[in-house]
HTML snippet that shows the backbone in 3Dmol.js (N, CA, C, O; Angstrom):
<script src="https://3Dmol.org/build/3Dmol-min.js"></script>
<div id="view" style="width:600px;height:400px;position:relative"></div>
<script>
const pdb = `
ATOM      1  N   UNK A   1      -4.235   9.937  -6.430  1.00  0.00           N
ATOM      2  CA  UNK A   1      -3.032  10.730  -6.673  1.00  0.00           C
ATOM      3  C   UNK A   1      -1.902  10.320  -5.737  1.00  0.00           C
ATOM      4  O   UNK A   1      -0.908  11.036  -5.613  1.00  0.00           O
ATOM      5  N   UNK A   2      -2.019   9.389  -5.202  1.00  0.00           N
ATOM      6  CA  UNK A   2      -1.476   8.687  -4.341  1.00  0.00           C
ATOM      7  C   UNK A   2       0.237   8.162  -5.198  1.00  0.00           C
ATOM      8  O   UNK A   2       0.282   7.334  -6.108  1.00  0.00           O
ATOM      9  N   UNK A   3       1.175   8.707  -4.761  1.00  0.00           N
ATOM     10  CA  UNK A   3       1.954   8.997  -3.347  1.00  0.00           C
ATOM     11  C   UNK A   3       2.077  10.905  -3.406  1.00  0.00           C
ATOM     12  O   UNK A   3       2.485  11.591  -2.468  1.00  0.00           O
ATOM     13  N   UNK A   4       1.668  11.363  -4.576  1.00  0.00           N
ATOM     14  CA  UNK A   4       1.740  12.651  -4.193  1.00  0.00           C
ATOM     15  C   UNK A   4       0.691  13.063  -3.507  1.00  0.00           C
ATOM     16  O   UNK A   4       1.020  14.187  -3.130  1.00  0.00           O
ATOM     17  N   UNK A   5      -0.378  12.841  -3.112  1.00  0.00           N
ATOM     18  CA  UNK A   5      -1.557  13.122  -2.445  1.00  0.00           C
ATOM     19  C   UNK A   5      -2.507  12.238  -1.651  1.00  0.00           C
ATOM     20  O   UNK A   5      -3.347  11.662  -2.342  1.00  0.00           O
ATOM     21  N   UNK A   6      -2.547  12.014  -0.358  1.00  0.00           N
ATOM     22  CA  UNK A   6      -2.645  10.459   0.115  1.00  0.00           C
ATOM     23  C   UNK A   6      -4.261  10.980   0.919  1.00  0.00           C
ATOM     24  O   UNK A   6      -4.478  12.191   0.873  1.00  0.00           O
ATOM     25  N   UNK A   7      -5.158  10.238   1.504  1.00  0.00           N
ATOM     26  CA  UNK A   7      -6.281  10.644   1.793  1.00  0.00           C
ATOM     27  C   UNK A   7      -6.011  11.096   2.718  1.00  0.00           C
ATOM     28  O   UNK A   7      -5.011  10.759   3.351  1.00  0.00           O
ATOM     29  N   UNK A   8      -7.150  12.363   3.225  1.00  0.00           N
ATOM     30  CA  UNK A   8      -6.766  13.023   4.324  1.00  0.00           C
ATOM     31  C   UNK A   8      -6.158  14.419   3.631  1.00  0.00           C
ATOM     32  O   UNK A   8      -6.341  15.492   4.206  1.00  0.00           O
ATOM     33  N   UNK A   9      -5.575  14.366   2.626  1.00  0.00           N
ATOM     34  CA  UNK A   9      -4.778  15.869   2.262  1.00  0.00           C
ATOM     35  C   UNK A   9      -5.635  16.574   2.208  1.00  0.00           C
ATOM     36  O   UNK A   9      -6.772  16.107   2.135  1.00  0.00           O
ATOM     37  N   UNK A  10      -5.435  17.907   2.220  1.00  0.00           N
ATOM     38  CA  UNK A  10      -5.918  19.117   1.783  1.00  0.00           C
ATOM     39  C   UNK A  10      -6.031  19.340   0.542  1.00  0.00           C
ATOM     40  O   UNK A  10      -5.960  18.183   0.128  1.00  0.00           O
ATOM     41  N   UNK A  11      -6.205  20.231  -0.722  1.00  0.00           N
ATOM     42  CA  UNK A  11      -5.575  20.829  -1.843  1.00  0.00           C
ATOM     43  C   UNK A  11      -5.975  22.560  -1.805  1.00  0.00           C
ATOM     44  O   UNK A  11      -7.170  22.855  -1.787  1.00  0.00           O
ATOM     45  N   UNK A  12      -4.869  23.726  -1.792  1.00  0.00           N
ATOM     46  CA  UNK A  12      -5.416  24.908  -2.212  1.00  0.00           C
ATOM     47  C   UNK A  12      -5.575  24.755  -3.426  1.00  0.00           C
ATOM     48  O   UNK A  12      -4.779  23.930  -3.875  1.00  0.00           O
ATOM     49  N   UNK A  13      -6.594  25.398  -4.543  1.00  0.00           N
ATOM     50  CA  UNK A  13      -6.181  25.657  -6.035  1.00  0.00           C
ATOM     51  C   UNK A  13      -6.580  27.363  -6.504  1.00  0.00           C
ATOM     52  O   UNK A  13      -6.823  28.267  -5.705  1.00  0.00           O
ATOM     53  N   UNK A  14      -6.568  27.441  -7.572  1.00  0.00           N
ATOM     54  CA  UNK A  14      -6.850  28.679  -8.493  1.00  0.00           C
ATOM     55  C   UNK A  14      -7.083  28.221  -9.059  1.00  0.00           C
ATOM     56  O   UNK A  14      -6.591  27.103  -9.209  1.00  0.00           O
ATOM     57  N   UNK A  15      -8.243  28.815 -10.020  1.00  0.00           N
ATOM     58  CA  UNK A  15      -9.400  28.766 -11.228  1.00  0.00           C
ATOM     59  C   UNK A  15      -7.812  29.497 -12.111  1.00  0.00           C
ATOM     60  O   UNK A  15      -7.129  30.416 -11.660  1.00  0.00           O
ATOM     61  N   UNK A  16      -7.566  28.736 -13.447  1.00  0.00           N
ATOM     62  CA  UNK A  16      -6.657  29.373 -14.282  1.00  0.00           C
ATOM     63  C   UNK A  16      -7.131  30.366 -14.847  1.00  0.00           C
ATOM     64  O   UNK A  16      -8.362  30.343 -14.825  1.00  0.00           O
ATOM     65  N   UNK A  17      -6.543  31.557 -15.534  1.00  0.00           N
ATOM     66  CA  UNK A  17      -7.088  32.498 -16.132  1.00  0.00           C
ATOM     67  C   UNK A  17      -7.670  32.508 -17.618  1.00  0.00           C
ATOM     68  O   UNK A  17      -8.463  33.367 -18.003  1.00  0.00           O
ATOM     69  N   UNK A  18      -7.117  31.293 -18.541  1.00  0.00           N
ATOM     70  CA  UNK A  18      -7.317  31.047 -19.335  1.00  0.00           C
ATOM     71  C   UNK A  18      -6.849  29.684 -19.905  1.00  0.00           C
ATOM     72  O   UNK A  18      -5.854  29.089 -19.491  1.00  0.00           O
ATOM     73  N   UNK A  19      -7.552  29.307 -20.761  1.00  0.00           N
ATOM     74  CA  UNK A  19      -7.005  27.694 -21.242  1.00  0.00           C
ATOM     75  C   UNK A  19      -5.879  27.439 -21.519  1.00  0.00           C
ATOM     76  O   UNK A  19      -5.333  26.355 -21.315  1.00  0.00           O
ATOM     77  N   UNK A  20      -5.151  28.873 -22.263  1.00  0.00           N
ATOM     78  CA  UNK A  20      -3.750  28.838 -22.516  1.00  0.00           C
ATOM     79  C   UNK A  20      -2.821  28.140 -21.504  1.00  0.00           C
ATOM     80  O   UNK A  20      -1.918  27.327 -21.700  1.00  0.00           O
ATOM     81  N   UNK A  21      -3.272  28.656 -20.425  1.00  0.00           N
ATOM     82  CA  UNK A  21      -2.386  28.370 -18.792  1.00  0.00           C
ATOM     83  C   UNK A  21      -2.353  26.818 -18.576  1.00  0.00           C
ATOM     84  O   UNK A  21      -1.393  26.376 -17.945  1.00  0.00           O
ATOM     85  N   UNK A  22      -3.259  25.990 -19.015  1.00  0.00           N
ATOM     86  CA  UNK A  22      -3.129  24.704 -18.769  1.00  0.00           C
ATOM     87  C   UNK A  22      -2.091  24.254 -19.604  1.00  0.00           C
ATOM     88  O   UNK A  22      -1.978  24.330 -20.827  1.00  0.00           O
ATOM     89  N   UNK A  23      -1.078  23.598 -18.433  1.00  0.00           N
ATOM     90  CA  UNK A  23      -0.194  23.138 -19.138  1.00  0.00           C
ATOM     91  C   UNK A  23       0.115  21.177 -18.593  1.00  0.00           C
ATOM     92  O   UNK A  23      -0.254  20.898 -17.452  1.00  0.00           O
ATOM     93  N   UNK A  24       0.662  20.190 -19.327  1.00  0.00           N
ATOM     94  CA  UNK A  24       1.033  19.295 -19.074  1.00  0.00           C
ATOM     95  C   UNK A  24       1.837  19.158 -17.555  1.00  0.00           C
ATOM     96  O   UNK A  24       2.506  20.079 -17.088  1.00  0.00           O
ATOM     97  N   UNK A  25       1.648  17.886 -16.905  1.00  0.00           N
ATOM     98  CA  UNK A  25       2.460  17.775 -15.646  1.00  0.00           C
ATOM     99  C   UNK A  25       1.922  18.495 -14.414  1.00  0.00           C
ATOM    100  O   UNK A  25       2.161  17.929 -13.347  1.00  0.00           O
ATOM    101  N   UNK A  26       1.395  19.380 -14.377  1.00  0.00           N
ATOM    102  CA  UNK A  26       0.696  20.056 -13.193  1.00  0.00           C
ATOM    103  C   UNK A  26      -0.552  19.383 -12.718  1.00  0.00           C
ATOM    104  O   UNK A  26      -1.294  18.711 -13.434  1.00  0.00           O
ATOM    105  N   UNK A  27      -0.701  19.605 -11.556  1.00  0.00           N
ATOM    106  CA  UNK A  27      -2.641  18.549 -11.173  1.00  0.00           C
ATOM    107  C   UNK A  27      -3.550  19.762 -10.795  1.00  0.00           C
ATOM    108  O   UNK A  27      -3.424  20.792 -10.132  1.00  0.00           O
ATOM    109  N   UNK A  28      -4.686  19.052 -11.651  1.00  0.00           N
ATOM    110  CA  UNK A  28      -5.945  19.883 -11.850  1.00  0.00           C
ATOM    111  C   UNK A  28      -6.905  19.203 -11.085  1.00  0.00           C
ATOM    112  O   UNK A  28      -6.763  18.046 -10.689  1.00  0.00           O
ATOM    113  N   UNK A  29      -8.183  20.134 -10.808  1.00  0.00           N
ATOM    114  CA  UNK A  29      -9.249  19.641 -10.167  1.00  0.00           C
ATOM    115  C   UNK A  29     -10.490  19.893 -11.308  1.00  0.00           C
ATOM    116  O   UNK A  29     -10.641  20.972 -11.881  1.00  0.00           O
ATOM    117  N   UNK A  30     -11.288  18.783 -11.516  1.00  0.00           N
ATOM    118  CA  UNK A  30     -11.730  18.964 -12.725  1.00  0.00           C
ATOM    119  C   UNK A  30     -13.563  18.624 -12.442  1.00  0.00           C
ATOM    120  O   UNK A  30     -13.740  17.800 -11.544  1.00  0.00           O
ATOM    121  N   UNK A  31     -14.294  18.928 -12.813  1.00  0.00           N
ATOM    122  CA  UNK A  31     -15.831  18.609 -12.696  1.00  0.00           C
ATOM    123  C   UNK A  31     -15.959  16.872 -13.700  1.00  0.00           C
ATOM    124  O   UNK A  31     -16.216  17.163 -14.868  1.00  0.00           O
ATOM    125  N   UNK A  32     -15.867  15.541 -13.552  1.00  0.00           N
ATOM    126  CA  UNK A  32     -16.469  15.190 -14.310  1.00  0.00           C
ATOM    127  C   UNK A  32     -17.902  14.826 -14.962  1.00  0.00           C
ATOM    128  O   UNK A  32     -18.652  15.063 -14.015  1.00  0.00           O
ATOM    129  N   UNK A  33     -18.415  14.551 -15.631  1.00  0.00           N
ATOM    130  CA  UNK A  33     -19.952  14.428 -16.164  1.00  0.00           C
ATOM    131  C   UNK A  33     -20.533  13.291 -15.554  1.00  0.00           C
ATOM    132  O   UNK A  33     -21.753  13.214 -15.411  1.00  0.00           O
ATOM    133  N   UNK A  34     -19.560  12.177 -15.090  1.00  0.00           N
ATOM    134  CA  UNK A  34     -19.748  10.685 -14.971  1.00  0.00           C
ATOM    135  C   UNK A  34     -18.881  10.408 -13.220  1.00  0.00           C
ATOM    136  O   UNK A  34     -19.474   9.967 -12.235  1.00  0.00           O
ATOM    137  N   UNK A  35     -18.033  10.639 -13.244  1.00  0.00           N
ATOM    138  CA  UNK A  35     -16.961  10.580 -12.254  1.00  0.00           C
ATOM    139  C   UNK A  35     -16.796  11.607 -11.086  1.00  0.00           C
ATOM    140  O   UNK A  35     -16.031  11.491 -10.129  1.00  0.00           O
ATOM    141  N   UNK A  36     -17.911  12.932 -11.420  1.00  0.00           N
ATOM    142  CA  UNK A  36     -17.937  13.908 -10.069  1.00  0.00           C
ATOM    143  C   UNK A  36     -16.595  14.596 -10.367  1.00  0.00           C
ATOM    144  O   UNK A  36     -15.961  14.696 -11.417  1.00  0.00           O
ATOM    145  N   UNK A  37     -16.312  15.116  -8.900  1.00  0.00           N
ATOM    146  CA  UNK A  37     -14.738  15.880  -9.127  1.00  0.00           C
ATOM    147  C   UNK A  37     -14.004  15.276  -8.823  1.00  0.00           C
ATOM    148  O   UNK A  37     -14.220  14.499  -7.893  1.00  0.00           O
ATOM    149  N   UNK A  38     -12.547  15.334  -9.561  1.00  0.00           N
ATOM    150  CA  UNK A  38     -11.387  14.897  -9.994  1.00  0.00           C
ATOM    151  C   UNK A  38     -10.367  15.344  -9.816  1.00  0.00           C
ATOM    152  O   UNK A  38     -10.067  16.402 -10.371  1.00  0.00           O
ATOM    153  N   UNK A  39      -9.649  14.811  -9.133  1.00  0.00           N
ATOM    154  CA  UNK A  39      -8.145  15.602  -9.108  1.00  0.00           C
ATOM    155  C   UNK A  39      -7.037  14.553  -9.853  1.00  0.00           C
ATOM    156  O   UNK A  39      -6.773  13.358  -9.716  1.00  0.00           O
ATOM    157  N   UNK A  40      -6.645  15.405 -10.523  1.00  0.00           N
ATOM    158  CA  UNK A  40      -5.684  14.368 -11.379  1.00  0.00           C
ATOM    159  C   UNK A  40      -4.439  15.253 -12.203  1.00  0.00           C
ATOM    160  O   UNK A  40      -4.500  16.481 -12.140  1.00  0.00           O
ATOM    161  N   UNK A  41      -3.119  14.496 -13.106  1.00  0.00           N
ATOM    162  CA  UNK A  41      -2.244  15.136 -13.445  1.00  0.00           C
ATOM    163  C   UNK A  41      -2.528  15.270 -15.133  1.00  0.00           C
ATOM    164  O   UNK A  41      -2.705  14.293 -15.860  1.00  0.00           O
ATOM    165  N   UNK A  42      -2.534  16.754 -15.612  1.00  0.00           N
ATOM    166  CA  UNK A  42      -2.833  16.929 -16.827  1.00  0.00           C
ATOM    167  C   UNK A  42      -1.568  16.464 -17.919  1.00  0.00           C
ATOM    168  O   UNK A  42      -0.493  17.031 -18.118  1.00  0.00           O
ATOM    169  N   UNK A  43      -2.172  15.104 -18.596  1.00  0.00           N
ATOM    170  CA  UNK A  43      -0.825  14.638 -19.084  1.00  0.00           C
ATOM    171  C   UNK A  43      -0.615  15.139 -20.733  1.00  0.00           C
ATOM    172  O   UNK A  43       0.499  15.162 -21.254  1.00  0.00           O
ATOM    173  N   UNK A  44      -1.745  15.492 -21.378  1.00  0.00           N
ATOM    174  CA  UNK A  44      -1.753  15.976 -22.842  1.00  0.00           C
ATOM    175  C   UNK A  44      -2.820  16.894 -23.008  1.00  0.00           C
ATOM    176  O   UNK A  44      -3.862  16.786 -22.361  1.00  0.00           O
ATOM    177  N   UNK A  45      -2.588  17.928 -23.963  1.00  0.00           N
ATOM    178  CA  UNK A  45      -3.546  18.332 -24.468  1.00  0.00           C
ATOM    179  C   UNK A  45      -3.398  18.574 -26.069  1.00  0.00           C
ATOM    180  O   UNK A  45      -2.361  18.776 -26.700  1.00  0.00           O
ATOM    181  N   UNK A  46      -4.742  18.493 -26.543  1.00  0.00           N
ATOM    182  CA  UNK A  46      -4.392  18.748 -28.101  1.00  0.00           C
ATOM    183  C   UNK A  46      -5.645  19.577 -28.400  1.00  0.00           C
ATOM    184  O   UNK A  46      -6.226  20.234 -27.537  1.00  0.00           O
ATOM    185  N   UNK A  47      -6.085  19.487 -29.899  1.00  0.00           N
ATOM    186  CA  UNK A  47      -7.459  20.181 -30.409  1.00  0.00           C
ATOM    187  C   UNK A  47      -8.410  19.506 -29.712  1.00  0.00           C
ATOM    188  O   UNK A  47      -9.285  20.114 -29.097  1.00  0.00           O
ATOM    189  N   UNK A  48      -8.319  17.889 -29.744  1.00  0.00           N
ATOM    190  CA  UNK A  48      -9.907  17.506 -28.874  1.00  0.00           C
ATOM    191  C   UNK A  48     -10.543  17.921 -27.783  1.00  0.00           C
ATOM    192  O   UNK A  48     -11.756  18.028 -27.606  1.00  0.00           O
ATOM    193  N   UNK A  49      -9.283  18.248 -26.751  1.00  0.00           N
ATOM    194  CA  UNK A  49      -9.525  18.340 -25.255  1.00  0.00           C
ATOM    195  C   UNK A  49      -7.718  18.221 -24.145  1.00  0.00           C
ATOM    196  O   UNK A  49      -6.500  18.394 -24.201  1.00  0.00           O
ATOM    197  N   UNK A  50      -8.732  17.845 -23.368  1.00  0.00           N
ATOM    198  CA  UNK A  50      -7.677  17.295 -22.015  1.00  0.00           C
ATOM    199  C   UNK A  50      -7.566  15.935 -21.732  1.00  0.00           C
ATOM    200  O   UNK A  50      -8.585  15.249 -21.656  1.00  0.00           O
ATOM    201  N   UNK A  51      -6.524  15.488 -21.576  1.00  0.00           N
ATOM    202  CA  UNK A  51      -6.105  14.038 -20.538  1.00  0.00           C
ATOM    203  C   UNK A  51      -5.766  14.494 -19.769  1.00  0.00           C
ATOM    204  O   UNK A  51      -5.216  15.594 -19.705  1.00  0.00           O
ATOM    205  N   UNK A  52      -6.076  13.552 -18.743  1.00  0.00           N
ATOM    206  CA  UNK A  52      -5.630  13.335 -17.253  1.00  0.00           C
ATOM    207  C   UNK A  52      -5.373  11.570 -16.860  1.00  0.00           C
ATOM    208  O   UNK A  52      -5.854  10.480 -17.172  1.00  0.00           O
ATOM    209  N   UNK A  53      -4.512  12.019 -16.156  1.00  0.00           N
ATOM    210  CA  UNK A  53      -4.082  10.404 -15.261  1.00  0.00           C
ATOM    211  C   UNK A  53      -4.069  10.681 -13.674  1.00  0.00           C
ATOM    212  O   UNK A  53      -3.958  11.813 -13.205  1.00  0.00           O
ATOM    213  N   UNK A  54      -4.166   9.790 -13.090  1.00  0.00           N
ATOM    214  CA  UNK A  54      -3.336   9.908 -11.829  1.00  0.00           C
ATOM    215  C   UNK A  54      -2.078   9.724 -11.744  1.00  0.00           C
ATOM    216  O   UNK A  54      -1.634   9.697 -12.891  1.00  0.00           O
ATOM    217  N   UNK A  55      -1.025   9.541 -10.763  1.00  0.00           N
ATOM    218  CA  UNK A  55      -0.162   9.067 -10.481  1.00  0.00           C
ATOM    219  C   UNK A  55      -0.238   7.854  -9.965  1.00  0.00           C
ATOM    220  O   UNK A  55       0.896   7.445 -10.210  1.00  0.00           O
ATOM    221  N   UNK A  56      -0.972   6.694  -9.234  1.00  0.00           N
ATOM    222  CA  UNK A  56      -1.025   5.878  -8.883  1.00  0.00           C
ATOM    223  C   UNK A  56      -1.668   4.615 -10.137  1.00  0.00           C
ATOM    224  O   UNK A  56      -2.705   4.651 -10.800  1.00  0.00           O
ATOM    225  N   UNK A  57      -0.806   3.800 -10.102  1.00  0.00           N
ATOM    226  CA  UNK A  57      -0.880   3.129 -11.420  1.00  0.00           C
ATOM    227  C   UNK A  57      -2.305   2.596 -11.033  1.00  0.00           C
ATOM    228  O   UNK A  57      -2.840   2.330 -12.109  1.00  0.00           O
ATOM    229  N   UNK A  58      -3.395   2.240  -9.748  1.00  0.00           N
ATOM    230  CA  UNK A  58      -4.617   1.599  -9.811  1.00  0.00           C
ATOM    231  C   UNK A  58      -5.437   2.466  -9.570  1.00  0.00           C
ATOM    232  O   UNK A  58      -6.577   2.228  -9.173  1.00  0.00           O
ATOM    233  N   UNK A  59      -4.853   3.874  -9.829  1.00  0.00           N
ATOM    234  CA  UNK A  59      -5.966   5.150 -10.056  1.00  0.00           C
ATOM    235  C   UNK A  59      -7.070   4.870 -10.957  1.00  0.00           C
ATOM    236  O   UNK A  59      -7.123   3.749 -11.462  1.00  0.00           O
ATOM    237  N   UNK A  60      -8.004   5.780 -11.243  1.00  0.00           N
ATOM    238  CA  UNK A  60      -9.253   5.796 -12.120  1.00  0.00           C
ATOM    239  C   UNK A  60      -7.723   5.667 -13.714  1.00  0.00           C
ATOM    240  O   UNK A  60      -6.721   6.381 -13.727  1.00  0.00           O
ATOM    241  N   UNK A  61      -8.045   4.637 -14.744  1.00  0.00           N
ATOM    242  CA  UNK A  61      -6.967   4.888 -15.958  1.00  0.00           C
ATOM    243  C   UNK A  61      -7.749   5.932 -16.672  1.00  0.00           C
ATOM    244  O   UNK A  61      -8.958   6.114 -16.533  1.00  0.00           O
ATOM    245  N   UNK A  62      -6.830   6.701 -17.566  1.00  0.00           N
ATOM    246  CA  UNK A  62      -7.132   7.802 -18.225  1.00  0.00           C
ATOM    247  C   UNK A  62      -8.141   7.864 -19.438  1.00  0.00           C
ATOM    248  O   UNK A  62      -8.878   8.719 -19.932  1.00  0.00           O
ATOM    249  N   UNK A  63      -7.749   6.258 -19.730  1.00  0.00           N
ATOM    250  CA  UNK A  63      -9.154   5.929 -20.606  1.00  0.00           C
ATOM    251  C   UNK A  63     -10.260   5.640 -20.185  1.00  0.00           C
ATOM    252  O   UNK A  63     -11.054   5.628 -21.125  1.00  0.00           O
ATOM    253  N   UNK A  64     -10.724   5.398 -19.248  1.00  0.00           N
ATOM    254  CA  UNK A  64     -12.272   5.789 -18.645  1.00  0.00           C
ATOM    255  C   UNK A  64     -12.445   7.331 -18.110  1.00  0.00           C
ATOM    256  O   UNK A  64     -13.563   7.749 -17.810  1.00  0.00           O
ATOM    257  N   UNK A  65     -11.523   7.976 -18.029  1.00  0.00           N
ATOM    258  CA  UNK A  65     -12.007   9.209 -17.428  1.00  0.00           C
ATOM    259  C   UNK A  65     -11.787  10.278 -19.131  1.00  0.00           C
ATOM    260  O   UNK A  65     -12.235  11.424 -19.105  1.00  0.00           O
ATOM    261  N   UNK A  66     -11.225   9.857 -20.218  1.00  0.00           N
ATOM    262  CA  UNK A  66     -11.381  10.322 -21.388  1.00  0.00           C
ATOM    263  C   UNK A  66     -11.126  11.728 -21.454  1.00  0.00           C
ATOM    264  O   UNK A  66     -10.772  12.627 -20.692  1.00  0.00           O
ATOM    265  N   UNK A  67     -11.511  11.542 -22.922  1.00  0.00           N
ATOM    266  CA  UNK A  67     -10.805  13.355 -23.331  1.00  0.00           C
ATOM    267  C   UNK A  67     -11.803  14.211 -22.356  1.00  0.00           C
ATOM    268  O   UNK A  67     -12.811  13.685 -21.883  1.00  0.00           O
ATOM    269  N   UNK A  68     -11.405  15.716 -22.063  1.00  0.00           N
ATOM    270  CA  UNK A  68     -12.489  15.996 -20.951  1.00  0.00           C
ATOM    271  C   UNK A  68     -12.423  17.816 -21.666  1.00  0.00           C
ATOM    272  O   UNK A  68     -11.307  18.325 -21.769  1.00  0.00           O
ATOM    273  N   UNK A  69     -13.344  18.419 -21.986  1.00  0.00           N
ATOM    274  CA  UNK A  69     -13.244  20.023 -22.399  1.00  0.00           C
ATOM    275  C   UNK A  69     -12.628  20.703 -21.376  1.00  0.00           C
ATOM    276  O   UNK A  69     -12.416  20.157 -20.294  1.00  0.00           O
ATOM    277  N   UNK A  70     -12.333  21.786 -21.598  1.00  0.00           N
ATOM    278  CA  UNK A  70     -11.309  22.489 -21.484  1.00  0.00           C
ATOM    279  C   UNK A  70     -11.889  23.507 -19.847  1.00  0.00           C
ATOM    280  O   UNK A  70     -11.159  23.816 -18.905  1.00  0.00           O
ATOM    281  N   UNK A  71     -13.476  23.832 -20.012  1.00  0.00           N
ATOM    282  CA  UNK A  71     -14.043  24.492 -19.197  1.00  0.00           C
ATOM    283  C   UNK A  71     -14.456  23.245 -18.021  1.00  0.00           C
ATOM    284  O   UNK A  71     -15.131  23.606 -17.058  1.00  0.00           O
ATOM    285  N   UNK A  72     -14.088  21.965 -18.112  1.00  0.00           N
ATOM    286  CA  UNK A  72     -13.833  21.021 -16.812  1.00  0.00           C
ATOM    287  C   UNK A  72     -13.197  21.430 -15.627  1.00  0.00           C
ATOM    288  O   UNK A  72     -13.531  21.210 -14.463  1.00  0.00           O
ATOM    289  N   UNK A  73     -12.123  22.131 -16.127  1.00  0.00           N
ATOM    290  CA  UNK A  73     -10.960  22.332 -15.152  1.00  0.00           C
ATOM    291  C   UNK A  73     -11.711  23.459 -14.339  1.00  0.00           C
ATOM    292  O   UNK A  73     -12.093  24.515 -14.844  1.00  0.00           O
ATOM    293  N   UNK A  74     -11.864  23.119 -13.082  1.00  0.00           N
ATOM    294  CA  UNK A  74     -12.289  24.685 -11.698  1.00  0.00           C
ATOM    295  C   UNK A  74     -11.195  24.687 -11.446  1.00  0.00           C
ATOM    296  O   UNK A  74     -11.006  25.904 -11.444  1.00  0.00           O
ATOM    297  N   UNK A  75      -9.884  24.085 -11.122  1.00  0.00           N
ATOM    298  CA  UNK A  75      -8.847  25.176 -10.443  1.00  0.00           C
ATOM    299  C   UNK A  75      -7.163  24.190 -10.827  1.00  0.00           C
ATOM    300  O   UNK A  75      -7.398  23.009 -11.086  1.00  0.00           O
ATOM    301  N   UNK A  76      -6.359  24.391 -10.852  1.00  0.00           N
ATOM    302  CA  UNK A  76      -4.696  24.187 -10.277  1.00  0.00           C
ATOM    303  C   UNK A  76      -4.636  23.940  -8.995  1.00  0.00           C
ATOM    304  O   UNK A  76      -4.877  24.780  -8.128  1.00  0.00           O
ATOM    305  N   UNK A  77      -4.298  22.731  -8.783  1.00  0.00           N
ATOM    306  CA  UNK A  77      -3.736  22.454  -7.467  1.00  0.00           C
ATOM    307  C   UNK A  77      -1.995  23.493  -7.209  1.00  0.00           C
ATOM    308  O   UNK A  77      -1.067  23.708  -7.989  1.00  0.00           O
ATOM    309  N   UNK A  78      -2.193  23.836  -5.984  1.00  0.00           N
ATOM    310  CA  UNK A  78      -1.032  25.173  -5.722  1.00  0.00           C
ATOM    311  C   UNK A  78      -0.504  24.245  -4.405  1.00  0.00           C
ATOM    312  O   UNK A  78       0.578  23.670  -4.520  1.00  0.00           O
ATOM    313  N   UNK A  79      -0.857  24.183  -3.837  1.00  0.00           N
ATOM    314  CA  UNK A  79      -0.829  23.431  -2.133  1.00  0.00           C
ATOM    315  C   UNK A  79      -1.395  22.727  -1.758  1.00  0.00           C
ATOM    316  O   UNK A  79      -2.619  22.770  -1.636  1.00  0.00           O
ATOM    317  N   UNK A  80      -0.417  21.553  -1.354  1.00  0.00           N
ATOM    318  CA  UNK A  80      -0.877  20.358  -0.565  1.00  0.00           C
ATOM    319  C   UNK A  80      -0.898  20.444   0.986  1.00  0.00           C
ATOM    320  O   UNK A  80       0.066  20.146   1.690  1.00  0.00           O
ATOM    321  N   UNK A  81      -2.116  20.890   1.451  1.00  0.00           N
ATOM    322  CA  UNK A  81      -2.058  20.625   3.416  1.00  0.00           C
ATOM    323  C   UNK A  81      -2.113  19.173   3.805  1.00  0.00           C
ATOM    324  O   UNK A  81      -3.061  18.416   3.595  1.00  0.00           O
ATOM    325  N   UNK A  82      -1.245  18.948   4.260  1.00  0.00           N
ATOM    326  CA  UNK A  82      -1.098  17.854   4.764  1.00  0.00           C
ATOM    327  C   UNK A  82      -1.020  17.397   6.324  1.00  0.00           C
ATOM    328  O   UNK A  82      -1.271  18.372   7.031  1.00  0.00           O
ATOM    329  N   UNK A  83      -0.717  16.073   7.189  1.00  0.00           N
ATOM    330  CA  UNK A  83      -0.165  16.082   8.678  1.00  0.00           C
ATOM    331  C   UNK A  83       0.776  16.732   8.610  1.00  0.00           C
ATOM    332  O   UNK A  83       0.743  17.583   9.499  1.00  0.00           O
ATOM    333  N   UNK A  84       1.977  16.823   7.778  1.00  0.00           N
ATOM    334  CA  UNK A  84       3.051  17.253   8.456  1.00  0.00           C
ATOM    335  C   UNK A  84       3.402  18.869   7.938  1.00  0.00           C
ATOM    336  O   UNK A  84       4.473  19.449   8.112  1.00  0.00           O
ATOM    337  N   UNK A  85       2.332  19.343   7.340  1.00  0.00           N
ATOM    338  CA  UNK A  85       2.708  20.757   6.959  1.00  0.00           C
ATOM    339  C   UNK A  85       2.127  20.867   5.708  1.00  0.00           C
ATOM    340  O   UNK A  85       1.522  19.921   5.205  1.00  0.00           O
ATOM    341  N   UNK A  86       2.302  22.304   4.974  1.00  0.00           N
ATOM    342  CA  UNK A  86       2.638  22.423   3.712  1.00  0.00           C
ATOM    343  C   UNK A  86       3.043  22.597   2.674  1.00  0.00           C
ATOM    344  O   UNK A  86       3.775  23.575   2.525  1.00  0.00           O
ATOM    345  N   UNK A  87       2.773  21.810   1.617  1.00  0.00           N
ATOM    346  CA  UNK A  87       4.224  21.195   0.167  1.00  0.00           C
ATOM    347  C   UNK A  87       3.127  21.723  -0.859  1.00  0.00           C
ATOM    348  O   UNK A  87       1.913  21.531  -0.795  1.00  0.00           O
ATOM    349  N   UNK A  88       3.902  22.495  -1.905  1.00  0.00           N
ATOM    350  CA  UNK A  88       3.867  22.847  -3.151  1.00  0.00           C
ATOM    351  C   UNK A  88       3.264  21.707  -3.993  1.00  0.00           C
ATOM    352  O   UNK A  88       3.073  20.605  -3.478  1.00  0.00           O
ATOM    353  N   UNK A  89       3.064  21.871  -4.840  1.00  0.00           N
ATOM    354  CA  UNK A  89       2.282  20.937  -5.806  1.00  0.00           C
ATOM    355  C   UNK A  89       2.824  21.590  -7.403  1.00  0.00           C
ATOM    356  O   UNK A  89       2.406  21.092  -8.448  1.00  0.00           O
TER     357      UNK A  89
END
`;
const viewer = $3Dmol.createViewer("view");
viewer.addModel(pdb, "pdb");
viewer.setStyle({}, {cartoon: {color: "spectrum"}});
viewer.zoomTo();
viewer.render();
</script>
C-alpha cells in the first residue's frame, strides 16, 4: 500500500456494519484463502464480489488476489499510526 502505507505503519479499522457500507476507494483489511490478510484499496464491486488493488504498482496485482466475497472484509482502515503521528485513511 505503499506510499499511502509504508512498513512499520500501524492501521486502526472497524468491522463495517453491513456490505452496503463497502464502498469503492477506501482500504480494507481482508482475510484471504491463499494470500492470508490483506490490506488493500477496494476498487469495484459488482454481483460477483470485491476487487481490490494496492496502490503501489509492484503490489500483489488484483488479478491474483481476484474477486474476493463480501464476508472477507474484517474491518475499514480509519487510521494510519505512523513515526510521525496520526493520518486519516
Amino acid at each position: 500500500m505503499s506510499p499511502t502505507l509504508v512498513n512499520g505503519d500501524y492501521i486502526l479499522s472497524k468491522k463495517p456494519r453491513s456490505q452496503k457500507k463497502l464502498r469503492a476507494g477506501f482500504i480494507y483489511v481482508l482475510e484471504h484463502d491463499r494470500l492470508g490478510r490483506l490490506v488493500k484499496r477496494l476498487n469495484r464491486r459488482d454481483e460477483s464480489g470485491l476487487w481490490f488493488a494496492g496502490d503501489n504498482p509492484h503490489s500483489t496485482p488484483s488479478e491474483k488476489i481476484g474477486v474476493q466475497p463480501f464476508d472477507a472484509v474484517t474491518g475499514r482502515a480509519l487510521l494510519a499510526i505512523t513515526p510521525k503521528g496520526l493520518r486519516r485513511l
